[in-house]
C-alpha positions in Angstrom: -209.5 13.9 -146.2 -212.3 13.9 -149.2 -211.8 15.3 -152.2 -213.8 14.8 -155.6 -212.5 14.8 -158.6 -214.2 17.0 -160.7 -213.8 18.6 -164.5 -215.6 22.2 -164.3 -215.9 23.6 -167.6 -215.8 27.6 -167.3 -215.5 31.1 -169.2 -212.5 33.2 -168.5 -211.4 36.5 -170.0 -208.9 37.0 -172.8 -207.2 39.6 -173.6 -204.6 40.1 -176.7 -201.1 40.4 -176.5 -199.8 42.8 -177.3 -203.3 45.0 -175.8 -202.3 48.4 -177.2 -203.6 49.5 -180.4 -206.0 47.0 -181.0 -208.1 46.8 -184.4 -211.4 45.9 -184.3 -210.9 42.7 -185.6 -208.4 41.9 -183.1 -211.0 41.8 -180.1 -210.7 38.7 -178.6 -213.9 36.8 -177.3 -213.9 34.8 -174.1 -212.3 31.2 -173.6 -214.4 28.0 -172.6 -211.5 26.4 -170.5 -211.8 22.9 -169.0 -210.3 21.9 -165.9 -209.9 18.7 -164.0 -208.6 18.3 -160.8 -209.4 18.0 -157.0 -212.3 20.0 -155.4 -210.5 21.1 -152.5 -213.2 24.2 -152.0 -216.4 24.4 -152.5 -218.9 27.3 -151.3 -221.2 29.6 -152.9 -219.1 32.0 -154.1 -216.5 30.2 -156.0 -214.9 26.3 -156.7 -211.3 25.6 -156.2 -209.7 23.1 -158.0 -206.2 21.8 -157.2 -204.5 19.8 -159.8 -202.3 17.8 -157.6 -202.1 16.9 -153.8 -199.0 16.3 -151.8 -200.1 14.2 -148.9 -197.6 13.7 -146.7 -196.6 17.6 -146.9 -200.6 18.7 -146.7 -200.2 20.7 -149.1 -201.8 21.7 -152.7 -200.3 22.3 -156.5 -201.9 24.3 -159.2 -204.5 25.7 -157.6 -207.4 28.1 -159.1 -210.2 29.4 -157.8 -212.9 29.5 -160.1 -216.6 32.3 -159.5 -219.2 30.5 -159.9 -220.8 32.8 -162.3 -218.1 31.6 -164.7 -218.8 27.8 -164.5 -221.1 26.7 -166.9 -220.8 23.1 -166.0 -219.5 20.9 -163.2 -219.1 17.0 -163.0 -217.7 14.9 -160.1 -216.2 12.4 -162.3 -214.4 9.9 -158.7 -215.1 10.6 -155.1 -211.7 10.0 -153.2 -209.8 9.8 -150.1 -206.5 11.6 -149.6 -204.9 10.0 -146.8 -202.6 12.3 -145.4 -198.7 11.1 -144.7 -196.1 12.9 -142.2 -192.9 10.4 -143.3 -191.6 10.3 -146.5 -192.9 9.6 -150.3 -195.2 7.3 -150.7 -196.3 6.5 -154.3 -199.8 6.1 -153.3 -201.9 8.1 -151.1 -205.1 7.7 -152.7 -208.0 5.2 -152.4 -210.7 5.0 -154.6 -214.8 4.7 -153.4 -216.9 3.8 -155.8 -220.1 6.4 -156.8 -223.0 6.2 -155.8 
């Protein structure tokens, strides 16, 4: 299976902690967060990025899905192949291809 690896940088919401009684000066403003990871979705709504891949189980680890109207910028830094395993570990799974 292909999956790029990507970094999307996007805005998420904040809120404080403790969020009773808040001062004015307490209001927190947005966060730029940058994530890296595999693109394992990709439509028009929203991106999905996995930050680790279990091959021979098919499965995915620290996934998020991210709105699109909250990325502000998206880079495919490798494009990859994920071969996927039904026996045990392997230590490598992965096999790079070079961008175009």
């Amino acid at each position: 299976m292909d999956y790029d690896i990507a970094r999307v940088t996007w805005e998420d919401s904040c809120e404080p902690t403790p969020n009773s009684e808040v001062e004015p000066n307490e209001i927190p403003e947005p966060l730029l967060i940058e994530q890296a990871g595999w693109i394992v979705e990709d439509n028009e709504d929203y991106v999905t990025v996995a930050g680790a891949i279990k091959p021979n189980h098919g499965t995915f680890d620290y996934v998020i899905s991210i709105p699109r109207s909250a990325i502000r910028e998206y880079k495919v830094l490798l494009k990859t192949t994920v071969e996927e395993r039904t026996e045990g570990c392997s230590h490598s799974g992965m096999s790079k291809t070079p961008e175009p």
